[in-house]
C-alpha positions in Angstrom: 76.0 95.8 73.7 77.2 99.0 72.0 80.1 99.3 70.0 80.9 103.2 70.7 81.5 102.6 74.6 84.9 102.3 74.8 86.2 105.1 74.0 84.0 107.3 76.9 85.0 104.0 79.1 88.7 104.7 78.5 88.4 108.7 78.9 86.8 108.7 82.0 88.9 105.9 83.5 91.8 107.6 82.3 90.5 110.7 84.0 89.8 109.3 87.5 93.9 107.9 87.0 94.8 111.2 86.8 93.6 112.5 89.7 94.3 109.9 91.7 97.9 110.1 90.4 97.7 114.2 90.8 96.7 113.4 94.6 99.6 111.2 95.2 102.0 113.0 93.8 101.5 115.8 96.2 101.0 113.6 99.2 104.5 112.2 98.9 105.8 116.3 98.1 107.6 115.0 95.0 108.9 118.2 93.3 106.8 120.1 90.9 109.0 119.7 88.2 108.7 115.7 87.9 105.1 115.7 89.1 104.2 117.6 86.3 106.1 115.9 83.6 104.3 112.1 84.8 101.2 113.9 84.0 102.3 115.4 81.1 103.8 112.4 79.8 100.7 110.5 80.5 98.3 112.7 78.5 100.3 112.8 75.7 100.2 109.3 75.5 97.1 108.9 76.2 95.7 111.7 73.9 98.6 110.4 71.3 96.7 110.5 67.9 97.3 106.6 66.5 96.3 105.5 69.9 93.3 107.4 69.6 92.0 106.5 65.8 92.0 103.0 67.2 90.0 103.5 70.2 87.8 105.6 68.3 87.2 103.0 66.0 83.1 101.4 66.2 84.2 97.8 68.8 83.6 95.8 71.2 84.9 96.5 75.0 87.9 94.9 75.5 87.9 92.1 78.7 88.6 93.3 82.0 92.5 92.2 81.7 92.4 93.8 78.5 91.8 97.2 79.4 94.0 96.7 82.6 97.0 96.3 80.4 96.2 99.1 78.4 96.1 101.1 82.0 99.2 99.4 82.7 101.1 100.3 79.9 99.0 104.0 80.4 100.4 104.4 83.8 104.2 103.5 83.3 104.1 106.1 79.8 106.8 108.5 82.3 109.8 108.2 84.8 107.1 107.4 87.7 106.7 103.3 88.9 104.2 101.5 90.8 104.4 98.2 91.9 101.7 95.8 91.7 99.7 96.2 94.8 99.8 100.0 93.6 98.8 99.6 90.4 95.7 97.2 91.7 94.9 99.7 94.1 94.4 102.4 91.5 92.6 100.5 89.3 90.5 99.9 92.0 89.5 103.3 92.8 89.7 104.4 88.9 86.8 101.5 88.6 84.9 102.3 91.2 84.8 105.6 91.3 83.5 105.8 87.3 80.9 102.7 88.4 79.5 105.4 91.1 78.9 108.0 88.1 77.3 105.8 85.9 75.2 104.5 88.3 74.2 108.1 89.7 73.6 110.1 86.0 69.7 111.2 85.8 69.5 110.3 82.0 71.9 107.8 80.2 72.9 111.0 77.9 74.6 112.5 81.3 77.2 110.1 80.7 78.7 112.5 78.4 78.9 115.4 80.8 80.6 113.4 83.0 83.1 112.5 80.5 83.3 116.2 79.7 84.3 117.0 83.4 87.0 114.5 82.8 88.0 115.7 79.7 87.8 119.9 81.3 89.9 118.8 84.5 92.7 116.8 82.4 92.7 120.0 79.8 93.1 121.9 83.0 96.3 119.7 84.1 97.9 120.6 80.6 96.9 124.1 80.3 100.1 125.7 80.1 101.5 123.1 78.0 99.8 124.4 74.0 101.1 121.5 72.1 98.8 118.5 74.3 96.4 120.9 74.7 95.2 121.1 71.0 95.5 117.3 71.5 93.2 117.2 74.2 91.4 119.7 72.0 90.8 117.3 68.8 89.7 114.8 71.5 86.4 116.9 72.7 85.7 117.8 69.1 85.6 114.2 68.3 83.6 113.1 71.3 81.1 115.9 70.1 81.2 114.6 66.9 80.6 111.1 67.4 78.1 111.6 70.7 76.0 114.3 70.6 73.7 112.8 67.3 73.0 110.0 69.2 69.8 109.2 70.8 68.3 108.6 74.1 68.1 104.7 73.2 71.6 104.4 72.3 72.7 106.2 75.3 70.5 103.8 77.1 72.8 101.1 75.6 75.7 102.7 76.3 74.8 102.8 79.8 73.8 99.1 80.3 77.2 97.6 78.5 79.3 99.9 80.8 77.0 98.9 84.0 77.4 95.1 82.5 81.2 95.4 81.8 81.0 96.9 85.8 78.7 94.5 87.6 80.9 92.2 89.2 83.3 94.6 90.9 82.5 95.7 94.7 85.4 97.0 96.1 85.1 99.1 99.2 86.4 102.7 98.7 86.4 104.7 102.3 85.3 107.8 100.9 82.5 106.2 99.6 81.8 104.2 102.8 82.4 107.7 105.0 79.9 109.6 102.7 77.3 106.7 103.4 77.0 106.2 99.7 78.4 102.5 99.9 77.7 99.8 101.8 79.8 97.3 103.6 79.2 95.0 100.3 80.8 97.3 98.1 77.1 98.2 96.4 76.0 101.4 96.1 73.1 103.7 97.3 71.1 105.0 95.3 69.5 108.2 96.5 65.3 108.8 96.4 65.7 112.5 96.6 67.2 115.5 94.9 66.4 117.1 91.5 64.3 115.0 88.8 66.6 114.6 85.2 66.1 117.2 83.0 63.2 117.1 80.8 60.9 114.7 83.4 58.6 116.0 85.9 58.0 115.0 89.7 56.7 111.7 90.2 53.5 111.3 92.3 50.8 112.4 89.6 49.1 109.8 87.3 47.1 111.7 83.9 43.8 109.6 82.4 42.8 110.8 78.9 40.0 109.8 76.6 40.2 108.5 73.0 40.1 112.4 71.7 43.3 112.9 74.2 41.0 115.5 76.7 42.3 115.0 79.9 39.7 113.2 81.8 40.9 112.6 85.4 43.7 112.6 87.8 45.2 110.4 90.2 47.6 111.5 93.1 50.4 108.8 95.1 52.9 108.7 97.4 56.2 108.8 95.0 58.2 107.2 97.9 61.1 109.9 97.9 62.2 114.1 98.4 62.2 115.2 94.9 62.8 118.4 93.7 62.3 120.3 90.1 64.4 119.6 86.9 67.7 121.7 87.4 69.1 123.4 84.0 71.0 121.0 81.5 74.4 120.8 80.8 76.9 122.3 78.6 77.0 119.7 75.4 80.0 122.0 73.5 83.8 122.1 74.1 83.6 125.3 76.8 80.3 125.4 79.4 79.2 124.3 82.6 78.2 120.8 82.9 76.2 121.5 86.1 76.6 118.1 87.2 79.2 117.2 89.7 79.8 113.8 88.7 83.5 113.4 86.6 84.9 116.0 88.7 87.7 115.3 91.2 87.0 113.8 94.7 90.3 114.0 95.7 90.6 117.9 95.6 90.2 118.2 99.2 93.2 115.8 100.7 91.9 112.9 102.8 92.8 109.0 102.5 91.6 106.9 100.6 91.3 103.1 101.5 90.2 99.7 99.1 89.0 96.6 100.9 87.7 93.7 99.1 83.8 93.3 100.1 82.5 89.4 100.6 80.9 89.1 97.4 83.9 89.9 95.8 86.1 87.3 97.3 83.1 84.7 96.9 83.1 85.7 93.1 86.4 82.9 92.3 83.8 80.8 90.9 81.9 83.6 88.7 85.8 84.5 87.5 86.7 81.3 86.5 84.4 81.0 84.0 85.0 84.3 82.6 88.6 83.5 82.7 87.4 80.2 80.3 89.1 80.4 76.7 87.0 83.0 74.8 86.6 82.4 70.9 87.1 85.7 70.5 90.1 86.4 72.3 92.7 86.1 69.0 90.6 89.2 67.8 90.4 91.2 71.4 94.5 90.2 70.9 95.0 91.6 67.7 92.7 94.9 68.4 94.6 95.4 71.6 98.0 95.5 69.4 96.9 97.7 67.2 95.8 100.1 70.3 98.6 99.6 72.6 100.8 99.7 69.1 99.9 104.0 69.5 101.0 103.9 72.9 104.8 105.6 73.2 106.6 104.1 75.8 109.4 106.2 77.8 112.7 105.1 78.7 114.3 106.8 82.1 117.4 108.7 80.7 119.4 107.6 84.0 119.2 105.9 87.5 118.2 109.2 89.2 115.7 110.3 86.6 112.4 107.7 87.4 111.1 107.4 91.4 108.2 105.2 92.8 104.5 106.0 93.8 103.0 104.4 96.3 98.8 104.4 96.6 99.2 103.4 100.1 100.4 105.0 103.5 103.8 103.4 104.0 105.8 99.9 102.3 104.5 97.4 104.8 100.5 98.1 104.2 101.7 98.4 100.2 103.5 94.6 100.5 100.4 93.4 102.8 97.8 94.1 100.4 99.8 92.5 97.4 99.8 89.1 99.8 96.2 88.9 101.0 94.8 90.4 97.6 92.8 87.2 96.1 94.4 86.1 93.2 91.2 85.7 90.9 90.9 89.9 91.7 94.8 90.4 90.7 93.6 91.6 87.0 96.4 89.2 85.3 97.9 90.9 82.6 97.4 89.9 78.8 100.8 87.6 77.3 100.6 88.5 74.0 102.5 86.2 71.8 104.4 87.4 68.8 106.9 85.3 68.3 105.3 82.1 66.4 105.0 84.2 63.2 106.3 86.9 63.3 105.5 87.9 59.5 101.3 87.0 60.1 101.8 88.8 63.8 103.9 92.2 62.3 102.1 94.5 64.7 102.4 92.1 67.6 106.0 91.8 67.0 106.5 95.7 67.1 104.4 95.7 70.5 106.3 93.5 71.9 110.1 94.9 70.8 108.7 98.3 72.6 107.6 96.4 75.4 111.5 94.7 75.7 112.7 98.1 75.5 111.0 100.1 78.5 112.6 97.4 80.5 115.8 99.3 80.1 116.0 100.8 83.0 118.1 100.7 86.5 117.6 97.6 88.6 116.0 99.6 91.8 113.4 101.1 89.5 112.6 98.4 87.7 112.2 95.8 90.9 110.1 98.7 92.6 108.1 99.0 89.2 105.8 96.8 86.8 107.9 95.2 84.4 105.3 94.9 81.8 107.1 91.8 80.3 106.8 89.6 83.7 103.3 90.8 84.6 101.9 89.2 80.9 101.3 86.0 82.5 98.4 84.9 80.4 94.9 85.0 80.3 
């Protein structure tokens, strides 16, 4: 397992949020005005500078229900609500959709371009906005700093402790299904054709040399695919093209987008339950998600009129539907953190936990349409 994961984990999560959000935003024609503050809100938390020495920070991934309440709390940063089924749904596609590029990248090291077409589309959201852009700035030259030393074989682990951390969710995503790059199970295709990663050559060609390393005979097979030539590499510095298309937004041409839980999922209960088993651990995950979540700035509507409600699916009744025939061992429970026993050995958790009380000061209708962060922490 490698301990720098999470913060390209988090980035390009947080990206595919944002375009999801971006999406439905102008699918329900809410005014340009408050669009553009949720996302700009969101950023700024999510780029806020505490929050990101903390993530920065050589660790361990978080659990599952970790990292969802950090989205949670991620997603609720502005005036804009989503209820639960909502907020599963997006999570949803924000997983899936990152699973798909790491699964796809050529060369482990690719998963840095695709974090860098994240990072150039959610620069693009804020680009007329200077003071989160030279947050979003710092962000890249850290990224850059920390990623591009590293080696192919630490890539390599990068790769396999996000595909690990990813291996048990197959949700259905009808963009992938229509584009034939899913199957009904919620697995993915790989493809046998296209361009080789950079720096290989076309399989089908086997070299025999002698002890003096002359070249001594060749043997020719059937590689089993359509390859094609290395294309050029990516852009590794803050402004470049990436050349690959994976991290950039799907949603850019408007279509609908639809989750269904595949069989293995919903056969997984038993799989779940023993993650869900107590962890040894989890006091420490606790207390580094505290510290984390402790550089997340929570926003408190100024009035009833101010916050409104986003809804991931077509109309109210599919959005209540899914929330009663989602499986509950797939509902993502949300961490309780408890901070009240000692407060004095628990300071940080305390703080969390008074911000936490205090975003619930809101109007009734938003709040019973919204996540109240307190009554979703239901324990792990």
């Amino acid at each position: 397992m490698s301990s720098r994961t999470l913060p390209l984990l988090f980035i390009n999560l947080g990206g595919e949020m944002l375009y999801i959000l971006d999406q439905r935003l102008r699918a329900q024609n809410i005014p340009a005005d408050k669009a553009k503050k949720v996302m700009n809100d969101i950023i700024t938390t999510m780029f806020n500078k505490k929050f990101l020495e903390e993530l920065f920070k050589p660790q361990e991934l978080y659990s599952k229900k970790a990292l969802r309440t950090v989205f949670d709390r991620l997603a609720h940063a502005s005036i804009m609500r989503l209820n639960q089924a909502s907020m599963d749904k997006l999570y949803d596609l924000m997983t899936m959709a990152f699973k798909y590029q790491v699964l796809l990248c050529p060369r482990p090291k690719d998963i840095l371009l695709v974090s860098f077409n994240h990072m150039d589309a959610i620069k693009d959201f804020v680009k007329d906005t200077p003071t989160i852009l030279s947050q979003v700035d710092e962000t890249y030259r850290q990224l850059i700093e920390m990623y591009t030393p590293l080696s192919s074989g630490e890539f390599q682990l990068i790769r396999q402790t996000l595909l690990i951390f990813f291996q048990d969710m197959h949700i259905r995503v009808s963009i992938f299904l229509k584009d034939k790059v899913q199957n009904s199970n919620g697995r993915f295709v790989l493809p046998t054709s296209g361009p080789v990663p950079h720096g290989t050559q076309i399989p089908g060609l086997i070299r025999m040399f002698s002890c003096t390393g002359e070249e001594v005979n060749r043997l020719q097979y059937n590689n089993g695919g359509n390859y094609t030539a290395a294309i050029r590499e990516g852009s590794f510095e803050i402004f470049g093209d990436r050349v690959t298309k994976l991290g950039t937004n799907m949603y850019s041409v408007s279509r609908p987008v639809e989750t269904h839980m595949s069989g293995t999922s919903k056969n997984s209960a038993q799989h779940t339950k023993v993650n869900a088993a107590p962890n040894p651990l989890a006091k420490e995950e606790l207390n580094l998600l505290a510290k984390l979540m402790g550089g997340l700035e929570v926003h408190k509507p100024g009035n009833a009129d101010s916050g409104f409600r986003v809804n991931l699916f077509a109309t109210d009744e599919e959005e209540e539907e899914a929330l009663i025939s989602r499986p509950d061992e797939l509902s993502y429970g949300v961490i309780k953190i408890q901070a009240t026993k000692d407060q004095q050995a628990n300071a940080e958790l305390a703080k969390i936990m008074g911000e936490f009380t205090e975003s619930g000061d809101q109007s009734p209708s938003a709040s019973s349409k919204g996540d109240d962060l307190l009554a979703m922490m239901d324990g792990l």
